[in-house]
C-alpha positions as CSV (number, residue, x, y, z in Angstrom):
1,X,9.0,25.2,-27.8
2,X,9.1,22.5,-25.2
3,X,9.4,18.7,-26.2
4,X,5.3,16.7,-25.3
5,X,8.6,14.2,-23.6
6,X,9.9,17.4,-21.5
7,X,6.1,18.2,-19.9
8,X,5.0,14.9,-19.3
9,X,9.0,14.4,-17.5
10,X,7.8,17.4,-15.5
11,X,4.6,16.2,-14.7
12,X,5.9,12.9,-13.8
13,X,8.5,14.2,-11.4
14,X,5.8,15.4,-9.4
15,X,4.0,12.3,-8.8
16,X,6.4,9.6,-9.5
17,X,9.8,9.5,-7.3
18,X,12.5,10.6,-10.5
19,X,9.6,10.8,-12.7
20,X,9.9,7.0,-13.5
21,X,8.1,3.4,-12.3
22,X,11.9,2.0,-12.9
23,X,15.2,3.6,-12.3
24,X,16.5,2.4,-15.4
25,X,14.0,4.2,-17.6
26,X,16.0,7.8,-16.4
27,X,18.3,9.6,-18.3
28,X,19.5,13.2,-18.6
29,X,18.3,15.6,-19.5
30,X,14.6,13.9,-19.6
31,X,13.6,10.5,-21.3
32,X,11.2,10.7,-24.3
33,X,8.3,9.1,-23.8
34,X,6.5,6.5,-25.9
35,X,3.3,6.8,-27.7
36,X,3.2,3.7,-29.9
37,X,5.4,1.0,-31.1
38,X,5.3,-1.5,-33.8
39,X,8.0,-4.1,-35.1
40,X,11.4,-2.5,-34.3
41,X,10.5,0.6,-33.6
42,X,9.1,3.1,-31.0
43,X,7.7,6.4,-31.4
44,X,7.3,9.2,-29.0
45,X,5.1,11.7,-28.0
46,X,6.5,14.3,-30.6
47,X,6.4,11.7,-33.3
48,X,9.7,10.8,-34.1
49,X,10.6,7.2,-34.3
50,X,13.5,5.4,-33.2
51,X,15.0,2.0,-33.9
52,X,14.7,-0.2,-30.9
53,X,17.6,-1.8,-29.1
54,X,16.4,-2.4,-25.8
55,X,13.3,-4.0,-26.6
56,X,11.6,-4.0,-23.0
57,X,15.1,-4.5,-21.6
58,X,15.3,-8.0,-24.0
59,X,11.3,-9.1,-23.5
60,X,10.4,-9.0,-26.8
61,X,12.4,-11.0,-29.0
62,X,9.4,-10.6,-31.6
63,X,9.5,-6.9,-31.6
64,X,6.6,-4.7,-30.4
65,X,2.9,-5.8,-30.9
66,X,3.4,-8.9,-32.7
67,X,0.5,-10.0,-34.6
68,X,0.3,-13.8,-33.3
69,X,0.3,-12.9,-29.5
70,X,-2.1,-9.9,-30.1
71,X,-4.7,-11.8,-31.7
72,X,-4.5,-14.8,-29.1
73,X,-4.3,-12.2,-26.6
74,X,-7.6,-10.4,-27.8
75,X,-9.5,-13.8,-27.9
76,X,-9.0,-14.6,-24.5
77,X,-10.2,-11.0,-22.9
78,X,-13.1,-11.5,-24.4
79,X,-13.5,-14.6,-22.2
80,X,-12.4,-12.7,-19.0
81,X,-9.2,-11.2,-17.9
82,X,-8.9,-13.4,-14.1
83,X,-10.7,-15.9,-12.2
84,X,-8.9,-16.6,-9.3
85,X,-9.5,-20.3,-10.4
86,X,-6.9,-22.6,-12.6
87,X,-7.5,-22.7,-16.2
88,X,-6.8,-25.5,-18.9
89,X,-4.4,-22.5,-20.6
90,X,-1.8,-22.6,-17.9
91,X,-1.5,-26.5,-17.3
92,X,-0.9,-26.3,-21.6
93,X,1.5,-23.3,-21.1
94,X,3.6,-25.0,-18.0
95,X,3.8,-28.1,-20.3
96,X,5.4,-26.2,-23.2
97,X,7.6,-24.4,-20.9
98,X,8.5,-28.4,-19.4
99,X,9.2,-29.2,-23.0
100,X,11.3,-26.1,-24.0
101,X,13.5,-25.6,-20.8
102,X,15.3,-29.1,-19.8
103,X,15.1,-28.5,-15.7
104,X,11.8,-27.5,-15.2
105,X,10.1,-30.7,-14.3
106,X,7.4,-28.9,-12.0
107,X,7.3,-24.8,-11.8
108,X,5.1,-22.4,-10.5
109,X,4.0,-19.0,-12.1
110,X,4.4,-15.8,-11.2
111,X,4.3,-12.3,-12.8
112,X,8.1,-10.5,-12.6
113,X,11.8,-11.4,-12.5
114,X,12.0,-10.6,-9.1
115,X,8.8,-12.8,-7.6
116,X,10.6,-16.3,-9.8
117,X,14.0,-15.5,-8.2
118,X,12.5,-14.5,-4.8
119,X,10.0,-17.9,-4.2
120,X,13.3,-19.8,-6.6
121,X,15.7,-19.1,-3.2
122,X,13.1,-19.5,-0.6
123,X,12.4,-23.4,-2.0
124,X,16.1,-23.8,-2.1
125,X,16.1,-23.0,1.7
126,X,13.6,-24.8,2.6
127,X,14.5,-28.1,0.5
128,X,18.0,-28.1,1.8
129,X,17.5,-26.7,5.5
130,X,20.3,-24.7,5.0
131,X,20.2,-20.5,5.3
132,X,23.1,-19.5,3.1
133,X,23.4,-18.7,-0.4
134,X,26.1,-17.5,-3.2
135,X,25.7,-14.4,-5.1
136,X,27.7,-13.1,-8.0
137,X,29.2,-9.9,-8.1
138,X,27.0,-7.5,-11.0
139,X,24.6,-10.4,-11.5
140,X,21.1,-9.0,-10.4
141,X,18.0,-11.2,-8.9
142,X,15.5,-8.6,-8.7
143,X,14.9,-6.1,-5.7
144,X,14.1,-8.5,-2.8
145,X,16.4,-8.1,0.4
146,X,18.5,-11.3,0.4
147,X,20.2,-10.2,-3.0
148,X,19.8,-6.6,-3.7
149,X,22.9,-6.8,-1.9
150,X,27.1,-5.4,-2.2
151,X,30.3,-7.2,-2.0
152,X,32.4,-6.3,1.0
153,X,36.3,-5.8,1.4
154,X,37.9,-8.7,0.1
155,X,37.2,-11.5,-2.7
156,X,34.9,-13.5,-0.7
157,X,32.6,-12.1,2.4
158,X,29.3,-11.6,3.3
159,X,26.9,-8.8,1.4
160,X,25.9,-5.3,3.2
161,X,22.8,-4.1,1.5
162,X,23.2,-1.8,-1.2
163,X,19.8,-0.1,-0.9
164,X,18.2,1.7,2.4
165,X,15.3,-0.1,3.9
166,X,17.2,-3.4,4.1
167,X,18.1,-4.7,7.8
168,X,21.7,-5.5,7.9
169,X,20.6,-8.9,9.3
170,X,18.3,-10.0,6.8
171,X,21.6,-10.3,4.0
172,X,24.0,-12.0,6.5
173,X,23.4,-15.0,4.7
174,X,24.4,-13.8,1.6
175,X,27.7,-14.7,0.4
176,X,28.8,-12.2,-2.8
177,X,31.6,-13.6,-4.9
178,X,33.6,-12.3,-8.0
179,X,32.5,-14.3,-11.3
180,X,34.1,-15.8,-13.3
181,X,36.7,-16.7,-10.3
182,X,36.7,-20.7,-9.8
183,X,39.4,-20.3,-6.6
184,X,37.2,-18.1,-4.8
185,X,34.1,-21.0,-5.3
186,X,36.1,-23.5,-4.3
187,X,37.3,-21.6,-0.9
188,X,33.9,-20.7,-0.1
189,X,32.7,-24.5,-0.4
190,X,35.7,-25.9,1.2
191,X,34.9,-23.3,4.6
192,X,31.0,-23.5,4.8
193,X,29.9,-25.6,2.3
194,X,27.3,-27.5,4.5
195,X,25.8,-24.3,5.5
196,X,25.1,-23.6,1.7
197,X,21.6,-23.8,0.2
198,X,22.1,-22.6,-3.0
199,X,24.0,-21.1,-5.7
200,X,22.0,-18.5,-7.7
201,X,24.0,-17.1,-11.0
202,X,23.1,-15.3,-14.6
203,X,25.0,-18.1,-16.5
204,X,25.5,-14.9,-18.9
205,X,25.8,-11.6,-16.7
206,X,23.6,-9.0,-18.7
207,X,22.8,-6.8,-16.0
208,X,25.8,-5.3,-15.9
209,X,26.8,-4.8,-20.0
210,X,27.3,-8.7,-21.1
211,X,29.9,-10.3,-19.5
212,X,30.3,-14.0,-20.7
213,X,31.4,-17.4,-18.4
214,X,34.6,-18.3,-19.1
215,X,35.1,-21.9,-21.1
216,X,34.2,-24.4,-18.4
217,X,32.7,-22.2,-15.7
218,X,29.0,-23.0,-15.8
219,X,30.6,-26.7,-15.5
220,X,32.6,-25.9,-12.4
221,X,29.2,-24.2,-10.7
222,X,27.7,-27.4,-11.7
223,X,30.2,-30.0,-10.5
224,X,30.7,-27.8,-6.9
225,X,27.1,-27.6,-5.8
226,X,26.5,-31.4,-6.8
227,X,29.7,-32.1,-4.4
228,X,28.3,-30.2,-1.6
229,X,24.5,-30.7,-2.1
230,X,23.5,-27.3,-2.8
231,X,21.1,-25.9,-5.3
232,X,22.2,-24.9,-8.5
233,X,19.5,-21.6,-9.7
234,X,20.1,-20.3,-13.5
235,X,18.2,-17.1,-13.5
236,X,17.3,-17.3,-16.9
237,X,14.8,-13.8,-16.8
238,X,17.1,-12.4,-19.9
239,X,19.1,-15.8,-21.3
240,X,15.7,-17.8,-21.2
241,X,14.4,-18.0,-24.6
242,X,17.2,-16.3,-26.0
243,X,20.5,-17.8,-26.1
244,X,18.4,-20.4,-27.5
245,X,15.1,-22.2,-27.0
246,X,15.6,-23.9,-24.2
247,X,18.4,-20.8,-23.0
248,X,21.6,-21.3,-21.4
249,X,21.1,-24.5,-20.7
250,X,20.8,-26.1,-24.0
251,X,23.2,-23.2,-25.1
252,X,26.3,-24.5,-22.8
253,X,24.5,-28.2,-22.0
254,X,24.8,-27.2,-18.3
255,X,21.6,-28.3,-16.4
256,X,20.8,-27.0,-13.1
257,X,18.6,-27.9,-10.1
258,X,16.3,-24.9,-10.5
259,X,15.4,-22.2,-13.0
260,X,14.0,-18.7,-13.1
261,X,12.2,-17.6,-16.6
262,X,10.9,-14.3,-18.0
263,X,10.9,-11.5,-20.5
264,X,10.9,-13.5,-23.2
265,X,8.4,-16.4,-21.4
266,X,5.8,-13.2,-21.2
267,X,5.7,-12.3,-24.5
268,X,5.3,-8.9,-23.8
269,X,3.2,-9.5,-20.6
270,X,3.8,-9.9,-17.1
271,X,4.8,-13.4,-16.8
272,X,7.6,-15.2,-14.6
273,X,8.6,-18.8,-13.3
274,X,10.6,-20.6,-11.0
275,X,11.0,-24.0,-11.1
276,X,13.3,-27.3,-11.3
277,X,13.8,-31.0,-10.1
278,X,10.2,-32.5,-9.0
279,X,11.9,-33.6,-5.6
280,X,12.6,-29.8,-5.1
281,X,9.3,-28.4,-5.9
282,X,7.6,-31.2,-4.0
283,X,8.1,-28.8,-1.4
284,X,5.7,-25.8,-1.8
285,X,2.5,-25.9,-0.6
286,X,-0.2,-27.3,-0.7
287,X,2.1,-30.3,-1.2
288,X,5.0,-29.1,1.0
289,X,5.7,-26.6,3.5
290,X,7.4,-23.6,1.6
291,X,4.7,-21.1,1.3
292,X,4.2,-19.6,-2.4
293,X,0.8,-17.7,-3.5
294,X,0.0,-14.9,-5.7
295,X,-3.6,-13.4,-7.1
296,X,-2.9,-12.9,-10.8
297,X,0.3,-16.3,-10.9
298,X,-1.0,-18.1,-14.4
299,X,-3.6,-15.6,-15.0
300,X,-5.3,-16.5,-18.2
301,X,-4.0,-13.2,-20.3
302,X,-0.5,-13.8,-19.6
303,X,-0.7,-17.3,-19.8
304,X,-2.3,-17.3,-23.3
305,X,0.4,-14.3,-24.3
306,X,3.3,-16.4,-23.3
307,X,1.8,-20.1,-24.4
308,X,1.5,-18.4,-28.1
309,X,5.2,-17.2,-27.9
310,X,6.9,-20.4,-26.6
311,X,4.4,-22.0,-29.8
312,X,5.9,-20.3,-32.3
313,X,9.4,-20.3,-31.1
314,X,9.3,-24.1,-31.1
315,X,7.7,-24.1,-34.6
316,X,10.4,-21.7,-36.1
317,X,13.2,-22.4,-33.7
318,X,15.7,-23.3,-37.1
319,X,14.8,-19.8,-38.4
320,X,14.5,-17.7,-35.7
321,X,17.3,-18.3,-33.7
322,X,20.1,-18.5,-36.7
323,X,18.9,-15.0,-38.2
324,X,19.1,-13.0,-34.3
325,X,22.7,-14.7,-33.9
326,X,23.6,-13.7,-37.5
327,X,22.1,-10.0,-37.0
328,X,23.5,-9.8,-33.4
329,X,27.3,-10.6,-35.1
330,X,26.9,-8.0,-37.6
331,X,26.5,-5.1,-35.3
332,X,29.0,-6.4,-32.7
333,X,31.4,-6.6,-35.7
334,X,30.6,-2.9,-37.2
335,X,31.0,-2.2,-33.3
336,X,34.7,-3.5,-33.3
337,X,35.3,-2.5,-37.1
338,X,34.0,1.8,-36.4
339,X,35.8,2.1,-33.2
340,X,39.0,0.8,-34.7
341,X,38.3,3.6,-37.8
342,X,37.8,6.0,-34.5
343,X,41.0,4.9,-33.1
344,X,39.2,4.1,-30.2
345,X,39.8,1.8,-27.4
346,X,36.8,-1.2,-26.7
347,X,36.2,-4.0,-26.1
348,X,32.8,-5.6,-28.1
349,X,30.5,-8.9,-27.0
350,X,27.9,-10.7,-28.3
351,X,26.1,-14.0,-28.2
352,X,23.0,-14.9,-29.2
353,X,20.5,-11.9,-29.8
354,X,22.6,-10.0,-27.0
355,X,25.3,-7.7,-27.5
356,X,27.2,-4.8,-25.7
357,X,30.5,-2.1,-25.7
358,X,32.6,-1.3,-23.4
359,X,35.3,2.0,-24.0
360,X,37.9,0.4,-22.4
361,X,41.5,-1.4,-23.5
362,X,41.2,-4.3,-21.3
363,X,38.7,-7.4,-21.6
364,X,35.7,-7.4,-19.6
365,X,35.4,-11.1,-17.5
366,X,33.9,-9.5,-14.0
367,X,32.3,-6.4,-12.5
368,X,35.3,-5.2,-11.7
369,X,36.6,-4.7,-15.0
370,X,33.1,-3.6,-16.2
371,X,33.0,-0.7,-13.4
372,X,36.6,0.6,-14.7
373,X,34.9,1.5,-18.3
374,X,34.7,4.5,-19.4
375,X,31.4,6.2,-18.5
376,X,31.5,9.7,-19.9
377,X,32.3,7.8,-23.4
378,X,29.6,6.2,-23.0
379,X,27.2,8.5,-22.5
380,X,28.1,10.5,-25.6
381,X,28.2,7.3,-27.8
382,X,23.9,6.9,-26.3
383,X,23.5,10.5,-26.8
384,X,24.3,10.3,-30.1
385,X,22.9,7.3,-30.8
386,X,19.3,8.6,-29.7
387,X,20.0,11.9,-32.1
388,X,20.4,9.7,-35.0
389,X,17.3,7.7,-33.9
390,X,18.4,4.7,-32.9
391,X,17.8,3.7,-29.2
392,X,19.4,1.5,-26.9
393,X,19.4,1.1,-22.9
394,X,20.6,4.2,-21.2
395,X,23.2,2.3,-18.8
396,X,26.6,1.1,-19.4
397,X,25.3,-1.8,-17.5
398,X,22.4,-2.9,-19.7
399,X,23.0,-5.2,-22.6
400,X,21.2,-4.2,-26.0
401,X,19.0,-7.1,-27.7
402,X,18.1,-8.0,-31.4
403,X,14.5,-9.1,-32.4
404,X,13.4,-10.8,-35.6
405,X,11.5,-7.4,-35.9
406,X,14.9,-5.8,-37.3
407,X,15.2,-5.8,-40.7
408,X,17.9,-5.5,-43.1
409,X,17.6,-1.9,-43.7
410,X,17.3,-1.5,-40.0
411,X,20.7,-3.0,-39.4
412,X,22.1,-0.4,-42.4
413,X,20.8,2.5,-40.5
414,X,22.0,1.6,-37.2
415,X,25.5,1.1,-38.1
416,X,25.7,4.3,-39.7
417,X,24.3,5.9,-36.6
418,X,27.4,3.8,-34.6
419,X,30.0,5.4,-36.9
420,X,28.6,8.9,-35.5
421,X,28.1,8.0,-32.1
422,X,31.3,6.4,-31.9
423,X,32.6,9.9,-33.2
424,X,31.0,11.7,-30.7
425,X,32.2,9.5,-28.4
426,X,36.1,10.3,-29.5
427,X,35.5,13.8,-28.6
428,X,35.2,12.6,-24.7
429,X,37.7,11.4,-22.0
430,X,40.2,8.8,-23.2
431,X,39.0,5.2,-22.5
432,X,41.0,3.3,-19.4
């Protein structure tokens, strides 16, 4: 009898392009697909349940349906759902946000990842006059033109699209670096620095498993575009809200010219910003001349969703935050403990509420390294891991996220599903 997850995936296929609205979301043989969630868990559409590690790819650091947001959430549809006019709500929300995240002295809103980093590089453009901008190898911006983009031959060059549709042209001003790498920053400066606008960079590369900065790098980024008066961009869409309240840059006391928030800033809803130094935002319009406008930016349902998460994160910031890092080490440590019992080669990260594997013998500091993993391996190890009930993203190059939704006994059950993935994953090629 066919899985209710195997006919809708067949269904799908036909009107959807690989039977998904987001690459990420297929797997083989089909992805299950969800009928409810609650807490830390998801259910599908043959009822069984599975303990939830990807959490909206890291969005909801509450867990699913949270009571608080629901609740603030229902109040306000029953008001309306969009004006098209400004509401007392957003000016409240962008003032929490001001208070929570130390750069964002003026910000706009928007509604995805990809809008905040999109508008984010435009204003940096357009406050500097400058066209060019640095890009970090296996850090990911979204899926607009100027950085859905490939490094070349050679540590530093400019980036050839990676996806069709994109006119050579429109990413010759993108400059793709390896990160992590401090020599090939300074190179890059020191040969065209005053044709640099800005500097855009996941202080924490989760878009690619988790791959941390190396002690001091964040400050080098910081020092270098202050030298050669380029913008500094944090894209904060995952680390915002979850390294710590006020994200990477309270968690490594590196502040930069401009932000991009989201995920966590949504609380479960679409919901984005960009945003930074008043002097730099000064320049979008009406005020300025960088053109910026969107229908549903700071509508009142997203705006009220994410207002009532940044609330009670800066009410229970003391709890919260120590019991995700705590919960967070303890699977990264059964991680490193069960592989060792497997006699199996990897290498194991965490901070904050992130962590991630890698089958591999050598450390992971860049996408180079992270590429070179063993991919078969870890295939099995998800495999397995969705058998036992316990699921986390599909790719390699996804990080896995802990909300205050897991509980104690969800922790148990999950490492005990580890010790057989990790099994399973013995059985397949030996790691590089």
């Amino acid at each position: 009898m066919s899985s209710k997850s195997k006919v809708l995936f067949e269904r799908a296929k036909k009107i959807l392009p690989g039977g998904v609205n987001s690459p990420v979301r297929a797997y083989a043989p089909y992805p299950f697909f969800v009928e409810s969630a609650q807490g830390s868990k998801m259910t599908d559409a043959d009822g069984k349940a599975y303990v939830d590690y990807c959490m909206a790819y890291g969005a909801l650091l509450l867990g699913h349906a949270n009571a608080e947001i629901l609740d603030a959430v229902k109040n306000q549809l029953s008001k309306g759902t969009l004006y098209g006019a400004p509401t007392e709500r957003e000016v409240e929300f962008a003032e929490l946000i001001k208070k929570s995240s130390p750069c964002m002295e003026m910000m706009r809103l928007v509604n995805s990842g990809t809008e905040a980093t999109m508008h984010a590089i435009r204003t940096a453009r357009g406050y500097t006059g400058r066209k060019k901008i640095i890009k970090f190898e296996g850090c990911f911006h979204g899926s607009h033109d100027s950085v859905l983009v490939k490094a070349g031959s050679g540590a530093t060059t400019f980036a050839a699209p990676n996806s069709l549709g994109i006119p050579e042209e429109t990413t010759q001003n993108t400059i793709v670096l390896p990160y992590n790498d401090v020599e090939a920053l300074e190179a890059t400066f020191k040969r065209e620095g005053s044709e640099i606008a800005a500097v855009i960079v996941e202080p924490v590369l989760a878009n690619v498993g988790l791959i941390l900065p190396k002690k001091d790098y964040l400050n080098y980024l910081r020092k270098i575009t202050s030298e050669y008066g380029a913008v500094l961009i944090f894209d904060e869409i995952i680390t915002g809200f979850r390294l710590a309240l006020g994200g990477a840059q309270e968690y490594f006391n590196v502040k930069p010219d401009m932000a991009t928030l989201g995920k966590v800033l949504g609380g479960g809803f679409p919901l984005a910003a960009f945003g930074g130094k008043k002097e730099i935002m000064m320049n979008i319009s009406p005020v300025g001349k960088v053109y910026q406008a969107g229908t549903f930016s700071g509508n009142p349902v997203s705006a009220t969703a994410g207002f009532t998460i940044l609330s009670i994160l800066n009410q229970r910031k003391n709890q919260i935050y120590p019991k995700l890092e705590k919960n967070a080490a303890e699977l990264s440590k059964a991680l490193t403990d069960l592989s060792a019992a497997h006699n199996l080669h990897t290498q194991v990260y965490s901070i904050a509420s992130l962590y991630q594997i890698f089958f591999t013998n050598k450390p992971i500091t860049d996408y180079g390294c992270a590429k070179h993993s063993d991919l078969q391996m870890f295939t099995a190890y998800f495999q397995e891991l969705l058998k036992q009930g316990v699921f986390i993203p599909p790719s390699q190059f996804e990080t896995c996220f802990v909300s205050t939704a897991h509980s104690d006994e969800d922790l148990e059950f999950t490492i005990n599903a580890f010790d057989k993935a990790l099994a399973a994953a013995s059985k397949e090629h030996k790691p590089r």
